[in-house]
C-alpha positions in Angstrom: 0.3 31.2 5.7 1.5 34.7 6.1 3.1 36.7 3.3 6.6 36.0 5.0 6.1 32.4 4.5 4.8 32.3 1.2 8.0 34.6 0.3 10.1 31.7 1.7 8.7 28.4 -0.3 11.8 26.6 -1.6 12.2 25.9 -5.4 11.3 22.6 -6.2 9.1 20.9 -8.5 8.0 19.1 -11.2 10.1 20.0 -14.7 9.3 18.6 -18.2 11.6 18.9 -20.6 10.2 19.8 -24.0 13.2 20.3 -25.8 13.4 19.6 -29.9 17.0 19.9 -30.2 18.8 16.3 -29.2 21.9 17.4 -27.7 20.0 20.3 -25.6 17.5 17.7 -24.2 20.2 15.5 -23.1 22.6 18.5 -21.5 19.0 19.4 -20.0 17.9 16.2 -18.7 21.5 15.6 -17.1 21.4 18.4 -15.2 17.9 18.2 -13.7 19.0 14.2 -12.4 21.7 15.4 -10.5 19.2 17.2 -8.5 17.1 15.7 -5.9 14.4 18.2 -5.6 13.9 18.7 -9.4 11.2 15.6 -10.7 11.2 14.8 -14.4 7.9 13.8 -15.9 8.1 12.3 -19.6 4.7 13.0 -20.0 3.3 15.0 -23.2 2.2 18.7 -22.7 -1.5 17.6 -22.2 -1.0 14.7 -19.6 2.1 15.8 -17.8 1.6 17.2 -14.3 4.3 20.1 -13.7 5.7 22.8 -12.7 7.8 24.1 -14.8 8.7 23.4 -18.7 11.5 23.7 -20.2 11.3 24.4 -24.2 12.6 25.8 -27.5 11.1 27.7 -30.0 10.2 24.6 -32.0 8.5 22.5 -29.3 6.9 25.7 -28.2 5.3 25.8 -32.0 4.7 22.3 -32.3 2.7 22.1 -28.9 1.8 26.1 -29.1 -2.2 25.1 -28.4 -2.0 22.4 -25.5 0.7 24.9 -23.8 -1.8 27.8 -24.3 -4.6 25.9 -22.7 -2.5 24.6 -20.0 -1.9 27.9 -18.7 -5.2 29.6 -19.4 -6.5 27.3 -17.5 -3.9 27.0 -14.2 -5.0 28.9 -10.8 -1.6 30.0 -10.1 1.5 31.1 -12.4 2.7 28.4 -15.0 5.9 29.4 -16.0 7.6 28.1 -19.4 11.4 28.6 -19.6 12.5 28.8 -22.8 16.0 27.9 -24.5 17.4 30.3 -27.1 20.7 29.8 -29.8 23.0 32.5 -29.0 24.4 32.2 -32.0 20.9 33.2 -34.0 19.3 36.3 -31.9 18.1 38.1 -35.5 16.3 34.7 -36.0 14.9 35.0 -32.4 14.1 38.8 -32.7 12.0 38.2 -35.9 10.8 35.3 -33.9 9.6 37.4 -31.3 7.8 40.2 -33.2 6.1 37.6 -35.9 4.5 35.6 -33.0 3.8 38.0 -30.2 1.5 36.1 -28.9 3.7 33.0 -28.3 6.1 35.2 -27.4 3.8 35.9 -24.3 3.7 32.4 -22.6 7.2 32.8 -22.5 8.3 33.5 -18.9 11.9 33.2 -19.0 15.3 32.9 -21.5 18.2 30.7 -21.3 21.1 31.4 -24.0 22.2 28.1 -25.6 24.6 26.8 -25.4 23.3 26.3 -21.3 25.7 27.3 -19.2 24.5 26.1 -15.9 24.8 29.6 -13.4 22.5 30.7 -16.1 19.9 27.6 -15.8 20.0 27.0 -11.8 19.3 30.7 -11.4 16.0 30.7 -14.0 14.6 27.4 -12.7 15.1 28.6 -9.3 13.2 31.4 -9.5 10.7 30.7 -11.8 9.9 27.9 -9.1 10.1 29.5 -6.5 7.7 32.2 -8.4 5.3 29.2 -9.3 5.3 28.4 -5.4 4.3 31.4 -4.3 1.3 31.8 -6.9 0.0 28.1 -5.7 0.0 29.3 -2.5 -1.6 32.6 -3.0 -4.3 31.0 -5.3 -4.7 28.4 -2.4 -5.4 31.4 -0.3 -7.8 33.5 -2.1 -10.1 30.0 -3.0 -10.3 29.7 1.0 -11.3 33.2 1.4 -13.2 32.9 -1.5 -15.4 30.0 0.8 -15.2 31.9 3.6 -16.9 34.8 2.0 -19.9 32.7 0.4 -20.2 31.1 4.2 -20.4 34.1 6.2 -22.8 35.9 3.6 -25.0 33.2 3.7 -25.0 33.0 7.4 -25.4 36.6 7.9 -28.2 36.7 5.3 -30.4 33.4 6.9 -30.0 35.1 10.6 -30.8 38.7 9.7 -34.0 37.5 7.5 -34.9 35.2 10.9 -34.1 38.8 12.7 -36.5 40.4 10.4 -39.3 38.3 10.7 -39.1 38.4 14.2 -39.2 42.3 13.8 -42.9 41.8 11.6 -44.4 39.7 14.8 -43.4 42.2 17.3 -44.9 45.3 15.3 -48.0 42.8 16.0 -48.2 44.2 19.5 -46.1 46.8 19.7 -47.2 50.2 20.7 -46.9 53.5 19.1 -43.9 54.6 21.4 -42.1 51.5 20.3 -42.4 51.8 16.1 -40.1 53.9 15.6 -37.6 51.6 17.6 -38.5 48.8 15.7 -38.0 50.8 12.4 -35.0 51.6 13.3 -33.9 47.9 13.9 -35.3 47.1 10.7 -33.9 49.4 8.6 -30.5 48.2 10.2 -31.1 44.8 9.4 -32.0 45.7 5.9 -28.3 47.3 5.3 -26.8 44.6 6.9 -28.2 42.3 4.3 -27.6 44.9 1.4 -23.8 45.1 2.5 -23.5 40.9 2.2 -24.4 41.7 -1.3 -22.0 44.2 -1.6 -18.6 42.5 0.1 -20.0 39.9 -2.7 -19.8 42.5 -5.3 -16.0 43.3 -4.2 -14.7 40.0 -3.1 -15.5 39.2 -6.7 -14.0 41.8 -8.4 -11.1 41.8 -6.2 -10.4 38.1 -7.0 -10.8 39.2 -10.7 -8.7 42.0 -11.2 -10.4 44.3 -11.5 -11.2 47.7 -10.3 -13.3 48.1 -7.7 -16.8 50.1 -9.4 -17.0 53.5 -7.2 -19.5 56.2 -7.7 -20.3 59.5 -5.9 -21.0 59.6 -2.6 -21.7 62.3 0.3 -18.8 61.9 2.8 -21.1 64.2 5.1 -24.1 62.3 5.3 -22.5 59.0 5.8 -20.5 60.5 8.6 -23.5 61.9 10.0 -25.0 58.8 10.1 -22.5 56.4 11.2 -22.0 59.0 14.4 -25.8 59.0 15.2 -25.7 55.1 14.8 -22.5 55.3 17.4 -24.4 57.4 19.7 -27.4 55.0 19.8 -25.0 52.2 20.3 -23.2 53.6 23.0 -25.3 55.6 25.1 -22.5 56.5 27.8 -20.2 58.1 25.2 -20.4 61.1 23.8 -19.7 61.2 20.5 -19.5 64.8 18.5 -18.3 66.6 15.4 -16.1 69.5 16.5 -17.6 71.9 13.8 -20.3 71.0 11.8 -19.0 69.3 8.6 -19.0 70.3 5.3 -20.4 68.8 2.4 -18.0 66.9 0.6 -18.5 64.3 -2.1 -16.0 61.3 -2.3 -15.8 58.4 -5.0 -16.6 55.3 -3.2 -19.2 52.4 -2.3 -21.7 50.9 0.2 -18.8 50.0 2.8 -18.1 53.3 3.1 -20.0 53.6 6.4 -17.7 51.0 7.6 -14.7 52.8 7.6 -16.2 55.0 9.6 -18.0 52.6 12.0 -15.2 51.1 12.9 -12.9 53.8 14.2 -16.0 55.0 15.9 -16.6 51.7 17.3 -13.0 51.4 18.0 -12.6 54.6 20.2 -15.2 53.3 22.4 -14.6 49.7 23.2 -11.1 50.1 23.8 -12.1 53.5 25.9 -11.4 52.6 29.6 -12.8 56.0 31.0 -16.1 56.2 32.7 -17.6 58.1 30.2 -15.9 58.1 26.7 -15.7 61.4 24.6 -14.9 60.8 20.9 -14.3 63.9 18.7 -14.7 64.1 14.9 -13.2 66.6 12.6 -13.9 67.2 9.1 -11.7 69.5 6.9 -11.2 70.2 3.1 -8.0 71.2 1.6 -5.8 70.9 -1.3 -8.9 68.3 -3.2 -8.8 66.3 -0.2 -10.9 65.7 2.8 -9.0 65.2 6.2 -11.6 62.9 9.2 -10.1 62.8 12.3 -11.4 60.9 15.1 -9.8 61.7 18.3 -10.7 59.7 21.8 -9.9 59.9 25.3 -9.2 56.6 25.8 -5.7 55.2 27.4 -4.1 55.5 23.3 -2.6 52.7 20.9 0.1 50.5 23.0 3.9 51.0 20.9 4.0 47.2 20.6 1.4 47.4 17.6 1.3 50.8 16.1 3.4 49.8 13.1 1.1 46.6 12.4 -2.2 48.1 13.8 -3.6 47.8 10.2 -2.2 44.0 9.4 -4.8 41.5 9.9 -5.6 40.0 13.1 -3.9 42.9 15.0 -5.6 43.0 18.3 -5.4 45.5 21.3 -4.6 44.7 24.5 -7.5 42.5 26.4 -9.7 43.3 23.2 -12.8 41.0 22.6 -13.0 42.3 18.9 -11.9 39.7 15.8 -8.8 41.7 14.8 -10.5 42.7 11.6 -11.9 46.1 11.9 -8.4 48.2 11.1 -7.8 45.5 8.6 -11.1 46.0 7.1 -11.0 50.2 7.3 -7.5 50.3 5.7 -8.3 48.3 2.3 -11.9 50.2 2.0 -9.6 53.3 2.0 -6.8 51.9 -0.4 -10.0 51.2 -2.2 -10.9 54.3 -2.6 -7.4 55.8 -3.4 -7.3 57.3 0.3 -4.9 56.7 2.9 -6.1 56.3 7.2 -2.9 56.8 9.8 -2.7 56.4 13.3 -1.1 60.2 14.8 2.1 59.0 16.8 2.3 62.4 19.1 2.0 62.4 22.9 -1.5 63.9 23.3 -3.2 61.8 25.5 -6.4 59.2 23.5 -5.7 57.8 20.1 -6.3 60.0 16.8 -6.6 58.4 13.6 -6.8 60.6 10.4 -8.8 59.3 7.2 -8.0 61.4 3.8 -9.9 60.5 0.5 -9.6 62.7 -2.4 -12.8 64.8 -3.2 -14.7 64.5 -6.6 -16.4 67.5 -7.8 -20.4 67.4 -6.3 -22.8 65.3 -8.4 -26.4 65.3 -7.9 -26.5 61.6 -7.5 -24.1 61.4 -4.7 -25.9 59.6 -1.9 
């Protein structure tokens, strides 16, 4: 379900009606019979499957426990409307500032008496709201499996990788070590990185911030082009100047950032022999990568979604993911990646990531 849709769930549901006050219950339960895609469940707080109650301030302190749990412990939004005399808003005020943290389940206010623009626009929205937070929870728990799957998978065939690796050292000659280290030590930080997208998928599902620490821009970027030029042995692959060293706040995936555009500018590179250019400059607190390529250049049809997910080039073989991927592990780190929209010929994309002062732990 893309964003678009999830914007457009209608506003229907489940209501219960948890209203002290006689006369308000009735005007309330009225109203929400006359409408087919409202359901009214007579349930109690604890038992009663909804989405959406309706309440005032005494039901809310008669049942202020149960309707604390209940939303504690829902996935998605859980929204509690509640219906507030007119005539007594000092009442309500005091109400307000004596039990702030009632107060906070509240997610809407009617004025009583109802007047019913005032109630169809609240119960709309806060159902429409409540829709769009079930779907977004359903989201997340499938990428939430999705991540655990993959990392396991990766994990099992990179340890099968690596045991292969200690059979062939076995017989392998001296020529062919260093090869073979090289192979391992690849497999090794494709294993550490399952355990960091771990890391992040979990504190991205939580809420909080993503843990960053100092980091040498340069000797990531230095590495990710000698890994590209391994890779790739028909391209040529070069810093224009040699780079400064510049520290940025960031994490393991930083590499992939880079990997990717590199990785980018040569499989969708229909010369003969692809030349990839990188730039590194320093101003202002910030530090400006450019990759530039020689390639045939981004097609018009996709440059304003190149970074959504799934975007694919024209006849590319790739998942969709790697622009995806680089522009959140640059929102990430407070940064910001752009394709150049100019005429040269190739396709130039510019990462900028704001500098930290040099610590002697950046690695």
């Amino acid at each position: 379900m893309s964003a678009a849709d999830i914007a457009d769930l209608p506003a229907s549901g489940t209501v219960l009606p948890l209203v002290a006050d006689a006369a308000n219950r009735r005007v309330l339960a009225e109203w929400l019979a006359e409408r087919e895609r409202y359901t009214l469940t007579g349930d109690t707080p604890a038992d009663a499957a909804f989405d959406l109650c309706i309440l005032d301030i005494r039901a809310l302190v008669e049942n202020r426990v149960v309707l604390a749990q209940r939303k504690a412990s829902s996935r998605a939004l859980l929204p509690y409307l509640l219906l507030v005399p007119d005539a007594k808003r000092d009442a309500v005020e005091a109400f307000r500032r004596e039990h702030a943290d009632l107060w906070r389940l509240v997610d809407g206010v009617v004025r009583v008496p109802i007047r019913q623009y005032d109630l169809g626009d609240r119960v709309e929205s806060l159902l429409r709201l409540r829709a769009q937070s079930r779907a977004l929870a359903d989201r997340e728990r499938e990428l939430e499996i999705l991540n655990r799957v993959l990392r396991h998978d990766i994990r099992n065939d990179m340890n099968v990788v690596l045991g292969w690796l200690s059979m062939l050292r076995d017989d392998a000659t001296d020529d062919q070590l260093p090869t073979l280290d090289r192979v391992e030590a690849a497999a090794d930080h494709v294993v550490e990185l399952t355990l960091v997208a771990a890391d992040i998928a979990k504190t991205l599902t939580g809420g909080d911030a993503v843990a960053l620490r100092p980091m040498s821009l340069t000797r990531v970027l230095r590495a990710e082009v000698e890994k590209s030029r391994e890779a790739f042995a028909s391209a040529r692959i070069e810093f224009v100047d040699d780079p400064p060293n510049v520290t940025v706040a960031a994490n393991d995936l930083l590499g992939s950032v880079f990997r990717n555009l590199l990785n980018n500018a040569v499989q969708h590179n229909d010369t003969a022999h692809p030349v990839v250019a990188v730039d590194v400059e320093v101003r202002d607190g910030v530090v400006r990568v450019t990759v530039t390529d020689n390639g045939p250049g981004v097609p018009a049809g996709v440059r304003n979604s190149l970074f959504a997910e799934e975007v694919k080039g024209i006849e590319s073989s790739g998942t969709g993911m790697g622009l995806y991927l680089v522009a959140a592990l640059v929102d990430t780190y407070d940064g910001d990646v752009r394709l150049v929209d100019d005429d040269a010929p190739g396709a130039t994309f510019v990462v900028e990531l704001p500098v930290v002062e040099d610590a002697t732990d950046a690695r």
